[in-house]
Steps between C-alpha positions, in 0.01 A plus 500: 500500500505558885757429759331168561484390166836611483608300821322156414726485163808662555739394816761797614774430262331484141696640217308806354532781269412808674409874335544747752434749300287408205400229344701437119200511308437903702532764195776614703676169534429461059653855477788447672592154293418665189786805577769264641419279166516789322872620670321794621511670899293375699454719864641286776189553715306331181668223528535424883119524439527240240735240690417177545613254742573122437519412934282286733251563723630579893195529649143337519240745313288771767243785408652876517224738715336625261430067370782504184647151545909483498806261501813574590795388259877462523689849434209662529408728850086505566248322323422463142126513402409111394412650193803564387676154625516193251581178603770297276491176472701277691699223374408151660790397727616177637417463879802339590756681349285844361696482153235504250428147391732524167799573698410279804763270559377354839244244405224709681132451321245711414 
């Protein structure tokens, strides 16, 4: 997906999960589960690798020099590579209030 793309469907503000690092389904990432399953070490630099972030989005989506396209994300310094940033989704809200709609009390409509 490119910036664009990126732009046109997700405002500044989107909940995401971000991988820094690598991706969960990375060998690394499946190695790392595996020992920590297992109740075996696992190197803190493995696993910093492995993180991943449930956050939002801070910043609108813009190509790196060399073309990668990034986003930047809540508790997170520099860009993260769109590749490794899924969008959750959202839970509808009520415009008048923003509860969601089962715990709106204010009348507002859909």
């Amino acid at each position: 997906m490119t910036a664009d793309e990126w732009n046109a469907l997700y405002p500044v503000g989107t909940p995401v999960m971000a991988y820094p690092g690598v991706r969960p389904e990375h060998p690394l990432a499946l190695d790392v589960q595996q020992r920590r399953d297992a109740n075996n070490f696992v190197d803190p630099r493995d696993a910093d690798l492995c993180r991943a972030l449930k956050t939002t989005t801070r910043s609108r989506a813009w190509n790196l020099g060399h073309g990668a396209p990034v986003v930047a994300v809540e508790g997170y310094a520099g860009g993260i590579c769109l590749t490794h940033v899924d969008p959750m989704p959202t839970v509808p809200r009520c415009p008048v209030c923003r509860g969601t709609f089962e715990d709106c009390t204010c009348g507002g409509t859909r």
